[in-house]
C-alpha positions in Angstrom: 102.0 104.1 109.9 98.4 103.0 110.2 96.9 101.2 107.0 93.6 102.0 105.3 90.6 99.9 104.2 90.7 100.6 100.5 87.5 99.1 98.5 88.2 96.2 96.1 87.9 98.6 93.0 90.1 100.9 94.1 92.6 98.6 95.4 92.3 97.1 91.4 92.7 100.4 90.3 96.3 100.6 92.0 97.1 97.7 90.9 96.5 98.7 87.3 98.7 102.1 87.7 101.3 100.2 88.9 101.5 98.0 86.5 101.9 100.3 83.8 104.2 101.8 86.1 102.5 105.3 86.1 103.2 107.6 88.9 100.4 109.1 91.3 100.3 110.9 95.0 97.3 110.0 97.4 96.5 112.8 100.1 94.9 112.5 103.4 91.6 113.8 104.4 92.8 116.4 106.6 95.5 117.3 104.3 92.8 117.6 101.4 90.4 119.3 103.9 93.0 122.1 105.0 94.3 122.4 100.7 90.7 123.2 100.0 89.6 125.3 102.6 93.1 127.4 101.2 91.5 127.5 97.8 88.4 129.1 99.2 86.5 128.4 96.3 82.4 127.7 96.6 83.1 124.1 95.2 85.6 123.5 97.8 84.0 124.9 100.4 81.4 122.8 99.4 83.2 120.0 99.7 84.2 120.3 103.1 80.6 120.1 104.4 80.2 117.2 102.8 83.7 115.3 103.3 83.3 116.5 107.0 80.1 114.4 107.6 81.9 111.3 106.7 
């Protein structure tokens, strides 16, 4: 399974759901690319442009 490079803050972030043991999902980008371009909304749409450049 191949590892990301989180930033500092949201690595602290995690650590501060866990600890209050709250429950969350994290999605890949393609997986979050291909959910919005389902929703076919503007703002998603939009968002694809832009999360594609990266």
């Amino acid at each position: 399974m191949a590892t990301a490079q989180l930033p500092q803050d949201f690595k602290e972030f995690l650590k501060l759901l866990n600890e209050e043991q709250l429950e969350y999902l994290m999605i890949n980008l393609p997986d979050l690319l291909k959910n919005k371009k389902a929703a076919d909304r503007h703002k998603d749409l939009d968002d694809i442009e832009h999360l594609s450049q990266k």
